[in-house]
TIRO-2110 file (N, C-alpha, C; in Angstrom, 1 decimal):
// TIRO-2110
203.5, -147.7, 200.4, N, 1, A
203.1, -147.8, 201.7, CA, 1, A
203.8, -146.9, 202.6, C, 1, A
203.3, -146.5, 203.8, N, 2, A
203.5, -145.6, 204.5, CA, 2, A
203.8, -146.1, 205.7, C, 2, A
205.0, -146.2, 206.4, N, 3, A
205.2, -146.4, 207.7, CA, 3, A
205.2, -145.6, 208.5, C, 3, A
204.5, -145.8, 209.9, N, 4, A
204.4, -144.6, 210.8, CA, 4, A
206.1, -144.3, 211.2, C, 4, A
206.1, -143.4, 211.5, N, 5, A
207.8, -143.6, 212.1, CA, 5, A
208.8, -142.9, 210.8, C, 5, A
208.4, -143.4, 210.0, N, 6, A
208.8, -142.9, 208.7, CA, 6, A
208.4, -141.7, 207.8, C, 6, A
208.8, -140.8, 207.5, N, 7, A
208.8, -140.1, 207.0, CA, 7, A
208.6, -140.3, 205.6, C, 7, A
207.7, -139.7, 204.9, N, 8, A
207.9, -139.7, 203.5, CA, 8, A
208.8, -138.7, 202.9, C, 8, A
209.8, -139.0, 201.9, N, 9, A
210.8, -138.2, 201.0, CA, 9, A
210.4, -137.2, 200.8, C, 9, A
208.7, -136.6, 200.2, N, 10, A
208.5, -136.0, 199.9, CA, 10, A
207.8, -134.6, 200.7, C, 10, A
207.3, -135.6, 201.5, N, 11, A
206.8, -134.2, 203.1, CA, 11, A
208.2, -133.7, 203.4, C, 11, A
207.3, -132.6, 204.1, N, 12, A
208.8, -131.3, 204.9, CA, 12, A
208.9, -132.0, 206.2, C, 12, A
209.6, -132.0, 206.7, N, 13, A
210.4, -131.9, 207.8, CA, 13, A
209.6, -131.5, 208.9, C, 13, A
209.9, -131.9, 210.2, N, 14, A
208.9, -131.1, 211.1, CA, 14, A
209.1, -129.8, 211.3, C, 14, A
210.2, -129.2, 210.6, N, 15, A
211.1, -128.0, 211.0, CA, 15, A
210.1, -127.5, 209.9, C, 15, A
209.9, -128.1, 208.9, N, 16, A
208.9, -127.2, 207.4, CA, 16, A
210.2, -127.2, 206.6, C, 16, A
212.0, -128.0, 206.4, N, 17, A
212.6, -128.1, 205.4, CA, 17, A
212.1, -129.4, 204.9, C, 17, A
212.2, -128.9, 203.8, N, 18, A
212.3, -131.0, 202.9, CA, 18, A
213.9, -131.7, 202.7, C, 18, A
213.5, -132.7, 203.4, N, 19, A
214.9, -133.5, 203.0, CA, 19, A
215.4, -133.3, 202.0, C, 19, A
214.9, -133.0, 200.8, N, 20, A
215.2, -133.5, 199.5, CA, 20, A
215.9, -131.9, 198.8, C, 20, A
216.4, -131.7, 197.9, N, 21, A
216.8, -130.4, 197.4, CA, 21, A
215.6, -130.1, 196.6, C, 21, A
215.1, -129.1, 196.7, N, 22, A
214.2, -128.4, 196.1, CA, 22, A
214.8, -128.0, 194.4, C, 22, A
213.8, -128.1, 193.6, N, 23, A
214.6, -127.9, 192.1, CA, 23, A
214.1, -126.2, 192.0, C, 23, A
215.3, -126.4, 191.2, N, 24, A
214.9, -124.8, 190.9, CA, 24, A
214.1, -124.5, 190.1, C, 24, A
213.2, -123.5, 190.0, N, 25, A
212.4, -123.0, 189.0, CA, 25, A
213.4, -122.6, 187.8, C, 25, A
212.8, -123.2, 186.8, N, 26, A
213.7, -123.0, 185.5, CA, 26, A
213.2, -121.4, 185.5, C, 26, A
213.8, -120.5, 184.9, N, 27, A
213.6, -119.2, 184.8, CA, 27, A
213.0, -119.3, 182.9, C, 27, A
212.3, -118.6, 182.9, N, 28, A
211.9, -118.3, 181.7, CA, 28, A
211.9, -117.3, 181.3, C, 28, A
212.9, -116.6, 180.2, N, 29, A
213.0, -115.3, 180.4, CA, 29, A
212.2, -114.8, 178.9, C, 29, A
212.0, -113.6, 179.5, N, 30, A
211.1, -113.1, 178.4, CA, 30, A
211.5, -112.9, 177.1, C, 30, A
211.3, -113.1, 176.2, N, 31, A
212.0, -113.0, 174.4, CA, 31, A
212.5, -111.7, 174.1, C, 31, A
211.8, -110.7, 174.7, N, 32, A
211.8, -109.2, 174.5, CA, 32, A
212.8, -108.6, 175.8, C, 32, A
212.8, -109.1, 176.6, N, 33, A
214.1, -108.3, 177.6, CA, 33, A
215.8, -108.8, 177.3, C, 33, A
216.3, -109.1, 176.4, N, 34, A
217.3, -109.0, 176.3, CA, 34, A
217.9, -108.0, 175.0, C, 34, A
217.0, -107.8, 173.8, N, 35, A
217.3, -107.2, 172.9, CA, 35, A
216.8, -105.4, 173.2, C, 35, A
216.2, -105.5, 174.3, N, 36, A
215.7, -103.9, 174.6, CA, 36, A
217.2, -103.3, 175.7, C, 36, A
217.6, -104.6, 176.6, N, 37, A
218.9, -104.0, 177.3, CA, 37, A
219.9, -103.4, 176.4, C, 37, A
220.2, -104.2, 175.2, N, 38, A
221.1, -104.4, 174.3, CA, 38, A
220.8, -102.7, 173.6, C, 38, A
219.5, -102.7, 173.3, N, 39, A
219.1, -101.2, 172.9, CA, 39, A
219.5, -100.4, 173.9, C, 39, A
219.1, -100.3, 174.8, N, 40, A
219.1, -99.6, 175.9, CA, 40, A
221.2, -99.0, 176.0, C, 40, A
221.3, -100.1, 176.2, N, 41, A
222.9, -100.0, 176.2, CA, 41, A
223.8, -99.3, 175.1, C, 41, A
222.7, -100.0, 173.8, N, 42, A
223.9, -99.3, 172.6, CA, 42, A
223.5, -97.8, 172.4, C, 42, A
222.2, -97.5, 173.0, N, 43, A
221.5, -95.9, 173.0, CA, 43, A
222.5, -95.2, 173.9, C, 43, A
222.5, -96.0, 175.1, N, 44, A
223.9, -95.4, 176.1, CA, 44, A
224.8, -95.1, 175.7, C, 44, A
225.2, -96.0, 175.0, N, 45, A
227.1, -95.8, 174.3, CA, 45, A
226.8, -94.3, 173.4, C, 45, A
226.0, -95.1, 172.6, N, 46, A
226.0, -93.9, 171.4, CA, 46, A
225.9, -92.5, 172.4, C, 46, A
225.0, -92.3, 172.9, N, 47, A
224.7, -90.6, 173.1, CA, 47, A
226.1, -90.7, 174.4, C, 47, A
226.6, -91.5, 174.6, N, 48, A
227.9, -90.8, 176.0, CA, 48, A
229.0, -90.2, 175.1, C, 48, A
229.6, -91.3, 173.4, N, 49, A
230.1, -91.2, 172.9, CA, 49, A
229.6, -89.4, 172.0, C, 49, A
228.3, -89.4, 171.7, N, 50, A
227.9, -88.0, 171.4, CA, 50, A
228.2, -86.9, 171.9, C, 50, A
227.9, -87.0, 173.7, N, 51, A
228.2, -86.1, 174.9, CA, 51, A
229.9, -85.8, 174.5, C, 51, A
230.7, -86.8, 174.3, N, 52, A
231.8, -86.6, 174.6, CA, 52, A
232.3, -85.7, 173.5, C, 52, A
232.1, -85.8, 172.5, N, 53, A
232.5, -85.6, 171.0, CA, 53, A
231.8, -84.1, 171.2, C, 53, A
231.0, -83.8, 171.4, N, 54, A
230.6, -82.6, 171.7, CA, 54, A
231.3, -81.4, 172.7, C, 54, A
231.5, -82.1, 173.2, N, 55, A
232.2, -81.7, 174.2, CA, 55, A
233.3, -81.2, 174.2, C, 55, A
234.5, -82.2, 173.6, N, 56, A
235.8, -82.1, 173.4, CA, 56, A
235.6, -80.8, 171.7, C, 56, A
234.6, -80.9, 170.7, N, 57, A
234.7, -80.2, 169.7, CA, 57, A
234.3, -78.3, 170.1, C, 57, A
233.3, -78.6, 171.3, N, 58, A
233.2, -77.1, 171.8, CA, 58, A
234.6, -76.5, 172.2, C, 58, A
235.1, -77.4, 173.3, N, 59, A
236.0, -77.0, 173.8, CA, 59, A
237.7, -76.4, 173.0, C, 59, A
237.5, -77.6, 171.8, N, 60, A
238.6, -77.1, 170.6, CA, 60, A
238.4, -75.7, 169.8, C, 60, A
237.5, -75.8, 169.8, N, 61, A
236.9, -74.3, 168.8, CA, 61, A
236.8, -72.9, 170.2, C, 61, A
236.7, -73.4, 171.5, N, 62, A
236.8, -71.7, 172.6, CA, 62, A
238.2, -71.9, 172.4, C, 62, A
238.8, -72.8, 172.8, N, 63, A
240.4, -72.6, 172.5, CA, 63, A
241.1, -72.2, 171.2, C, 63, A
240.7, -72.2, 170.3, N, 64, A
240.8, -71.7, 169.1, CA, 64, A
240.6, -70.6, 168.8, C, 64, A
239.3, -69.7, 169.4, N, 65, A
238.8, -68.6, 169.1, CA, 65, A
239.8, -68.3, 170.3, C, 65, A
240.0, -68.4, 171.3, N, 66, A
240.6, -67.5, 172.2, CA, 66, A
242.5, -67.6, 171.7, C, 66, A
242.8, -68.4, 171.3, N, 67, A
243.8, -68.5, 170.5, CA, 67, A
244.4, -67.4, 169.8, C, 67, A
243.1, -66.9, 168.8, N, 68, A
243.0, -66.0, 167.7, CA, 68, A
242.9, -64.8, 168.2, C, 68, A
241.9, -64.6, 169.4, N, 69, A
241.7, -63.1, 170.4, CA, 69, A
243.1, -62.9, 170.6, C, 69, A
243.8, -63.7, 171.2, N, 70, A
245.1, -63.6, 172.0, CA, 70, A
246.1, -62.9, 170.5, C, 70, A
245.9, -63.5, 169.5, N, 71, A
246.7, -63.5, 168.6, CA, 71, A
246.1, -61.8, 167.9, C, 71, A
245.4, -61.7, 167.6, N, 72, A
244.4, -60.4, 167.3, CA, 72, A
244.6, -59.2, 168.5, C, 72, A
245.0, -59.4, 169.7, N, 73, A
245.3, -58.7, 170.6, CA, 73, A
246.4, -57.8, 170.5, C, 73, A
247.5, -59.4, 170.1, N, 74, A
249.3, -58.6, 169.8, CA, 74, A
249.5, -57.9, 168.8, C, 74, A
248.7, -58.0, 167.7, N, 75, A
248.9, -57.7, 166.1, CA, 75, A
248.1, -56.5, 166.3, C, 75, A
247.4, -56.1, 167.1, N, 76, A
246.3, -54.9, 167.6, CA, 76, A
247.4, -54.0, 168.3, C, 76, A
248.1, -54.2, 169.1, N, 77, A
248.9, -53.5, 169.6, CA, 77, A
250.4, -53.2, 169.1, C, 77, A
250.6, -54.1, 168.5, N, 78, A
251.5, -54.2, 167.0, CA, 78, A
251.2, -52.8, 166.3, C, 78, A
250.4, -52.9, 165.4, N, 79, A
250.1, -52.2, 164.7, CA, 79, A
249.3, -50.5, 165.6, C, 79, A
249.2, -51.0, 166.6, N, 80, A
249.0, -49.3, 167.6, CA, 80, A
250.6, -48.3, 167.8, C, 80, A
251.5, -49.5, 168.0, N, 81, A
252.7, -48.6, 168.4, CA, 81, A
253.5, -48.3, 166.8, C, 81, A
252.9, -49.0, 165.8, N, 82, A
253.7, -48.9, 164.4, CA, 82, A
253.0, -47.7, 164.1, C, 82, A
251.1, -47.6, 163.9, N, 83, A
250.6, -46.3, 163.5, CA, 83, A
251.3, -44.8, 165.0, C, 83, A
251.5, -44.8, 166.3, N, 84, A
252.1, -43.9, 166.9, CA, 84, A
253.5, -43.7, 166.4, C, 84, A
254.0, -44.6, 166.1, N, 85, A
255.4, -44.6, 165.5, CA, 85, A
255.7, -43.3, 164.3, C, 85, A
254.4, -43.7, 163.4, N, 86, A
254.6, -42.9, 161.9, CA, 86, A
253.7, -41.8, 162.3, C, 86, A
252.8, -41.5, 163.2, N, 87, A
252.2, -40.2, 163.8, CA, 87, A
253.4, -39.6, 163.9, C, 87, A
254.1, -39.8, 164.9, N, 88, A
255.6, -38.9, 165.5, CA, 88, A
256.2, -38.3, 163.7, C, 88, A
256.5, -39.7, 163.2, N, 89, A
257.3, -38.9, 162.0, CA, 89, A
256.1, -38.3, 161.5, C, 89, A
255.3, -38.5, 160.8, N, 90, A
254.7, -37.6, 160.0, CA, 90, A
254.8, -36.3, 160.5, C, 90, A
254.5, -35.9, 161.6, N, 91, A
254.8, -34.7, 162.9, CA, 91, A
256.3, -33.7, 162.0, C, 91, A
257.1, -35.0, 162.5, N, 92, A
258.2, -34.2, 162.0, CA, 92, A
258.5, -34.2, 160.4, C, 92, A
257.6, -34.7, 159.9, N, 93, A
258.0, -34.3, 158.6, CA, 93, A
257.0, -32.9, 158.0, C, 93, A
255.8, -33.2, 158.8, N, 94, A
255.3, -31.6, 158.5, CA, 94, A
256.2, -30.6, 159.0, C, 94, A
257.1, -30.5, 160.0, N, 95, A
257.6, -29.6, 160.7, CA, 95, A
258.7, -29.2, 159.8, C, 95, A
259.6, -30.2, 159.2, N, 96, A
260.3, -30.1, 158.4, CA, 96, A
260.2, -29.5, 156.9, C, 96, A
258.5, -29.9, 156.4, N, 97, A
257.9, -28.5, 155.1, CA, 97, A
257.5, -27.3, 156.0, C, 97, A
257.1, -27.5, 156.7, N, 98, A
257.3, -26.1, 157.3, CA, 98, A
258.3, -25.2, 157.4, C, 98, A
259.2, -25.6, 157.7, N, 99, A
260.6, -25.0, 158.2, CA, 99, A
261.1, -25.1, 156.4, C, 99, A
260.7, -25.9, 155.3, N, 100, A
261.2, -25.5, 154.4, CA, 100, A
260.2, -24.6, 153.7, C, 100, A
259.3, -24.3, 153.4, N, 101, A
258.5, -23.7, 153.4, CA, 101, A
258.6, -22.1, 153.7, C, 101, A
259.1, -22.2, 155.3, N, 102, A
259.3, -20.9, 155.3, CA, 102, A
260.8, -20.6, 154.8, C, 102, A
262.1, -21.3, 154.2, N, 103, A
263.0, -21.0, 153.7, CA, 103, A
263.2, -20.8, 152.5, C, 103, A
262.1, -21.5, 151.6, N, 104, A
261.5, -20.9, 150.5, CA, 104, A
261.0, -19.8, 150.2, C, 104, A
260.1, -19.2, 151.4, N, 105, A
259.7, -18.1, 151.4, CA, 105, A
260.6, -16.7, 151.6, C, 105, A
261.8, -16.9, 153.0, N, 106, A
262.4, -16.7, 153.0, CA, 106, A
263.4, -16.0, 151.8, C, 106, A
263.9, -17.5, 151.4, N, 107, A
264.6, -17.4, 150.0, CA, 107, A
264.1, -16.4, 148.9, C, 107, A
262.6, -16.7, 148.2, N, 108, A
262.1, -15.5, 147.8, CA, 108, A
262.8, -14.3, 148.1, C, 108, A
262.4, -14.3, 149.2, N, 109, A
262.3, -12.3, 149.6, CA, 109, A
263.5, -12.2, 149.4, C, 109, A
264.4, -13.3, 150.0, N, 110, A
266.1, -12.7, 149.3, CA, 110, A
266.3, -12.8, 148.3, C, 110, A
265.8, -13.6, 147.4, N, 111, A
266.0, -13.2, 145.7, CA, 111, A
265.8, -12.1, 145.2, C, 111, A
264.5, -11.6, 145.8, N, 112, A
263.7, -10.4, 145.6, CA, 112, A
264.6, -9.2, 146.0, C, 112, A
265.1, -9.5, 147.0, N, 113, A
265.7, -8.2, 147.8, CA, 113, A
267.3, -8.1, 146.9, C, 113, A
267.7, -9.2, 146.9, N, 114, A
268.7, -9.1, 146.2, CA, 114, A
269.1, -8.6, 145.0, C, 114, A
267.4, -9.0, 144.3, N, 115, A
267.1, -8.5, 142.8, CA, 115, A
267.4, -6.8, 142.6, C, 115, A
266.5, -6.4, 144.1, N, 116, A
266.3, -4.9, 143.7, CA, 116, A
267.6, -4.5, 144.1, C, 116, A
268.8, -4.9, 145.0, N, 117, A
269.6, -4.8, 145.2, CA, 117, A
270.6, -4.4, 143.9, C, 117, A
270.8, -5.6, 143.2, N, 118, A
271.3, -5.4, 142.3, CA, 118, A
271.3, -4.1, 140.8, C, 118, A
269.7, -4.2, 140.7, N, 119, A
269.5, -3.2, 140.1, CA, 119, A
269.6, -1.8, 140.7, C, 119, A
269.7, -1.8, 141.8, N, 120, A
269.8, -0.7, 142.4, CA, 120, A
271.0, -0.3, 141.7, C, 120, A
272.0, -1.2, 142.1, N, 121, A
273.6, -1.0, 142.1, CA, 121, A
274.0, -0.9, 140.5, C, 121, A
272.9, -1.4, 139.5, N, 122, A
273.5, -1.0, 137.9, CA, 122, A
272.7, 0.5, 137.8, C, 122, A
272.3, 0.8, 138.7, N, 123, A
271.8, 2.0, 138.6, CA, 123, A
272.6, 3.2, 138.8, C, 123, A
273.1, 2.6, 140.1, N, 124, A
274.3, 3.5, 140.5, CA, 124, A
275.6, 3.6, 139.3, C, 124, A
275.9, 2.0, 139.3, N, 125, A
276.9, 2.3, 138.5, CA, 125, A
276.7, 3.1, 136.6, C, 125, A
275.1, 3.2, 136.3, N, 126, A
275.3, 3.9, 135.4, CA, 126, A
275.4, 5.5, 135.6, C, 126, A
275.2, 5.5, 136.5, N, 127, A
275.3, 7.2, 137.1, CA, 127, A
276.7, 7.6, 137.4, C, 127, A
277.3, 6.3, 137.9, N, 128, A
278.9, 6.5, 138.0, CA, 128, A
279.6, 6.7, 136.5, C, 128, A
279.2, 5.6, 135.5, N, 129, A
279.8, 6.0, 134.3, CA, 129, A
279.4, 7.2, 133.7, C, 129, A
278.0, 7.8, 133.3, N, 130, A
277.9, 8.9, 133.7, CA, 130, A
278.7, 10.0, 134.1, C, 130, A
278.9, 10.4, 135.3, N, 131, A
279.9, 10.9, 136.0, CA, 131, A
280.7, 10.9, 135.4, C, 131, A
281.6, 9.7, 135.3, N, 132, A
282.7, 9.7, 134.5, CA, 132, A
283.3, 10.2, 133.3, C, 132, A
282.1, 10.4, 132.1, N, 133, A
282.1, 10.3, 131.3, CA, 133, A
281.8, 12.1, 130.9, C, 133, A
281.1, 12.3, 131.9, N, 134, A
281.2, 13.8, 132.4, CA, 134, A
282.4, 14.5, 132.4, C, 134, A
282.9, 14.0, 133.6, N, 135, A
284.3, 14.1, 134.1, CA, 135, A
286.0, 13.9, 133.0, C, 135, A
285.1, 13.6, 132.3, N, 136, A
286.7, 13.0, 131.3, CA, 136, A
286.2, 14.1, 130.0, C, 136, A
285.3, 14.5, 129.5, N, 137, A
284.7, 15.8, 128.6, CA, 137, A
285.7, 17.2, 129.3, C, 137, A
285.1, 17.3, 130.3, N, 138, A
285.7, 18.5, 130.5, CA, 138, A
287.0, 18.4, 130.8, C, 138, A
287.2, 20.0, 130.4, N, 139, A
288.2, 20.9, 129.7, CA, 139, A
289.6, 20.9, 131.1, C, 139, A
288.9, 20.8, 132.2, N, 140, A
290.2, 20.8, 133.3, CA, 140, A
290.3, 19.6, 133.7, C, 140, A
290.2, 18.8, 132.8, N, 141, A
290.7, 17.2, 133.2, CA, 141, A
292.1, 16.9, 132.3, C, 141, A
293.3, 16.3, 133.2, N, 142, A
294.2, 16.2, 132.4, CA, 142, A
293.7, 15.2, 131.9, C, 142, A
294.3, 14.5, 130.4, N, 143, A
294.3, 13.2, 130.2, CA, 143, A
295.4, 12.6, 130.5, C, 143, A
END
């Protein structure tokens, strides 16, 4: 029963609140939205974890290759001042067959010259004995 005057528990308020606490709607959550977050999320990890891994392995390998440029650079210029190095001598070592070369040649001609030298001078000296031999025959030579 209903008394004027009285409010029922269940009507609102003249304001339009209800005395009473309103219940909450139980939430009913869908069966399918927690295991797709869960996807959602482990797809996230995986490919950030991918991004990263990628990332850090590009970055190991330019530093690596540039590592090797750097290192291929010194051994380039290494090996520039070792081949100019043995340019110079080889230089002087042709200069050096040369110069022997022409003292061989040299040499020659003085063997040569010497040769005819010499025979020249057994020539003379058989002309000298000769002479001599001339000279000691005849009749106004004392002995």
């Amino acid at each position: 029963m209903r008394k004027e005057g009285m409010m029922d528990m269940d009507s609102p308020t003249p304001e339009g609140i209800s005395s009473e606490p309103r219940r909450r709607k139980a939430r009913t959550a869908k069966p399918w939205v927690k295991p797709l977050l869960l996807s959602v999320l482990s797809v996230a990890v995986w490919g950030g974890l991918l991004y990263g891994a990628y990332y850090y392995a590009t970055d190991y390998i330019d530093r690596s290759i540039r590592t090797v440029q750097e290192t291929n650079a010194l051994h380039m210029q290494s090996l520039n001042e070792r081949l100019d190095a043995i340019q110079v001598e080889l230089k002087g070592v042709k200069g050096a067959l040369e110069d022997a070369d022409k003292t061989l040649a040299s040499s020659d001609s003085t063997r040569e010259a010497l040769s005819r030298r010499i025979t020249e001078l057994d020539r003379q000296l058989a002309q000298l004995e000769q002479s001599l031999n001339v000279l000691r025959k005849s009749p106004d030579v004392k002995n």
